[in-house]
N, C-alpha and C positions, 0 to 999 in steps of 0.2 A: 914730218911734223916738227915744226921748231921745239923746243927746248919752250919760250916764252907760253905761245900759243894751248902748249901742253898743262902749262902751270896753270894760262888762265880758265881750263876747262875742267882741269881736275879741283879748283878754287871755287868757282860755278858750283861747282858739283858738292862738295863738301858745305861752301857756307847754305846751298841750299838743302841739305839735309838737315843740317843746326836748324835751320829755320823751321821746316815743317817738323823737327822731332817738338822746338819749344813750343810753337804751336797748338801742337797736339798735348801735349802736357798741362799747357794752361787754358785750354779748350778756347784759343784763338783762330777762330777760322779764315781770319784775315792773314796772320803770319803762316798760316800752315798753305792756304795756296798760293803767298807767298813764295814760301820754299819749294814748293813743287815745280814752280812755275822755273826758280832760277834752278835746281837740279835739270829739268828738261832741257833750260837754254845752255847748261854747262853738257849732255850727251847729245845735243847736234852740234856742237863746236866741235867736240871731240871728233863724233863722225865724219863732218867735214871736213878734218884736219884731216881723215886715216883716207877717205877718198881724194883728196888733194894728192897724195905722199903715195900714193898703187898707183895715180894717173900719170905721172914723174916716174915711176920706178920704170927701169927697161927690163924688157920682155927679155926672157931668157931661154 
């Protein structure tokens, strides 16, 4: 997994937790599955980066 790729999923991943915590605080149901939504697209990035990176890796 690149360096970049990693950034932009663990970024994914964090702005959308911000999103569904503000969300959830100002009882905005639009921002909160918001966040959810981008948190989820930020851990199949990720996954698909770590399946990419085992599929490349040589068997030992």
């Amino acid at each position: 997994m690149t360096t970049k790729d990693t950034m932009r999923a663990k970024g994914a991943q964090a702005i959308g937790a911000m999103k569904e915590v503000v969300g959830k605080a100002t009882h905005n149901r639009k921002l909160e599955a918001e966040g959810k939504a981008e948190k989820a697209a930020g851990h199949g990035l990720d996954a698909k980066e770590k399946a990419k990176h085992r599929l490349h890796k040589p068997w030992h």
